[in-house]
C-alpha positions as CSV (number, residue, x, y, z in Angstrom):
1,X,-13.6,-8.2,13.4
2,X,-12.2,-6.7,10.7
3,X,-9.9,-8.0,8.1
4,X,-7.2,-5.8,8.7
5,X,-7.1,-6.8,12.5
6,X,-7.2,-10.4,12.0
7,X,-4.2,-10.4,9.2
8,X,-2.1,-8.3,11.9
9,X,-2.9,-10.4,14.5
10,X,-2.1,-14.1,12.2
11,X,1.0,-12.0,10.9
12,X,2.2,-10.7,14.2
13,X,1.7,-14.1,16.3
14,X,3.7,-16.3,13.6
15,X,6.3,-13.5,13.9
16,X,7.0,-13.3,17.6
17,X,6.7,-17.3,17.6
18,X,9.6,-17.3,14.8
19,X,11.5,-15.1,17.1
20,X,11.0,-17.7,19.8
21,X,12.2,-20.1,17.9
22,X,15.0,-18.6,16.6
23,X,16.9,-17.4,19.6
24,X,15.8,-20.9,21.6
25,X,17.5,-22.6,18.4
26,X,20.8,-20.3,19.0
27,X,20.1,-18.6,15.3
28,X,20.2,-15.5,13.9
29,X,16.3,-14.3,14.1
30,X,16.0,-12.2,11.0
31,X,14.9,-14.8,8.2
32,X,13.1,-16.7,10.8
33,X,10.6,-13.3,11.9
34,X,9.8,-12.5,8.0
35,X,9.5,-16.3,7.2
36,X,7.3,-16.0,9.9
37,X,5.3,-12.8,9.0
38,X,4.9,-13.8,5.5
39,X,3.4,-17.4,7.1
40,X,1.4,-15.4,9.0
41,X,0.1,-13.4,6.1
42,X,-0.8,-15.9,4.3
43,X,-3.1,-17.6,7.5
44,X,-4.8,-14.4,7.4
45,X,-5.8,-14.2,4.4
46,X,-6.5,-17.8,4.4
47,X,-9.0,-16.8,7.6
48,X,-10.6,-13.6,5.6
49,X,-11.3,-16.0,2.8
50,X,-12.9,-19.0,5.0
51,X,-15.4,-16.0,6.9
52,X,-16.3,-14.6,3.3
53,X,-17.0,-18.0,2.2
54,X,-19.3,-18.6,4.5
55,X,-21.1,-15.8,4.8
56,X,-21.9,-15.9,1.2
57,X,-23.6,-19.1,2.0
Protein backbone atom coordinates (compact mmCIF):
# COMPACT_ATOMS: atom_id res chain seq x y z
CA UNK A 1 0.00 0.00 0.00
CA UNK A 2 1.15 3.18 -0.21
CA UNK A 3 1.95 5.64 2.35
CA UNK A 4 -0.43 8.16 1.44
CA UNK A 5 -3.38 5.55 1.67
CA UNK A 6 -2.52 4.17 4.85
CA UNK A 7 -2.08 7.85 6.72
CA UNK A 8 -5.72 8.67 5.15
CA UNK A 9 -7.09 5.63 6.17
CA UNK A 10 -5.38 5.89 10.22
CA UNK A 11 -6.44 9.62 9.97
CA UNK A 12 -9.90 9.17 8.65
CA UNK A 13 -10.86 6.09 11.03
CA UNK A 14 -9.66 7.99 14.37
CA UNK A 15 -11.85 10.87 12.87
CA UNK A 16 -15.18 9.23 12.22
CA UNK A 17 -14.53 7.29 15.74
CA UNK A 18 -14.07 10.84 17.47
CA UNK A 19 -17.24 11.80 15.83
CA UNK A 20 -18.83 8.79 17.40
CA UNK A 21 -17.82 9.54 20.36
CA UNK A 22 -18.64 12.84 20.53
CA UNK A 23 -22.31 12.94 19.67
CA UNK A 24 -22.78 9.49 21.88
CA UNK A 25 -21.12 11.73 24.77
CA UNK A 26 -23.83 14.70 23.94
CA UNK A 27 -20.66 17.14 22.86
CA UNK A 28 -20.02 19.39 20.41
CA UNK A 29 -17.85 17.16 17.73
CA UNK A 30 -15.52 19.65 16.36
CA UNK A 31 -12.35 19.49 18.73
CA UNK A 32 -13.10 15.84 19.14
CA UNK A 33 -12.84 15.06 14.92
CA UNK A 34 -9.40 17.06 14.65
CA UNK A 35 -8.13 15.64 18.05
CA UNK A 36 -8.96 12.77 16.36
CA UNK A 37 -7.47 13.34 12.77
CA UNK A 38 -4.28 14.65 14.27
CA UNK A 39 -4.27 11.03 16.47
CA UNK A 40 -4.76 9.52 13.53
CA UNK A 41 -1.95 11.22 11.70
CA UNK A 42 0.28 10.52 13.95
CA UNK A 43 -0.63 6.30 13.85
CA UNK A 44 0.11 6.73 10.32
CA UNK A 45 3.09 7.91 10.32
CA UNK A 46 3.93 5.78 13.20
CA UNK A 47 2.75 2.67 10.68
CA UNK A 48 4.94 4.20 7.56
CA UNK A 49 7.88 4.23 9.97
CA UNK A 50 7.41 0.53 11.46
CA UNK A 51 7.09 -0.93 7.46
CA UNK A 52 10.28 1.16 6.57
CA UNK A 53 11.97 -0.19 9.45
CA UNK A 54 11.69 -3.36 8.61
CA UNK A 55 12.24 -3.51 5.31
CA UNK A 56 15.47 -1.96 5.76
CA UNK A 57 16.24 -5.05 7.77
Amino acid sequence: MKEKTIISTATLATSLLMYFYAKTVQKDAVPYVMIGGFMGAIIGESIIEFINKNKKQ
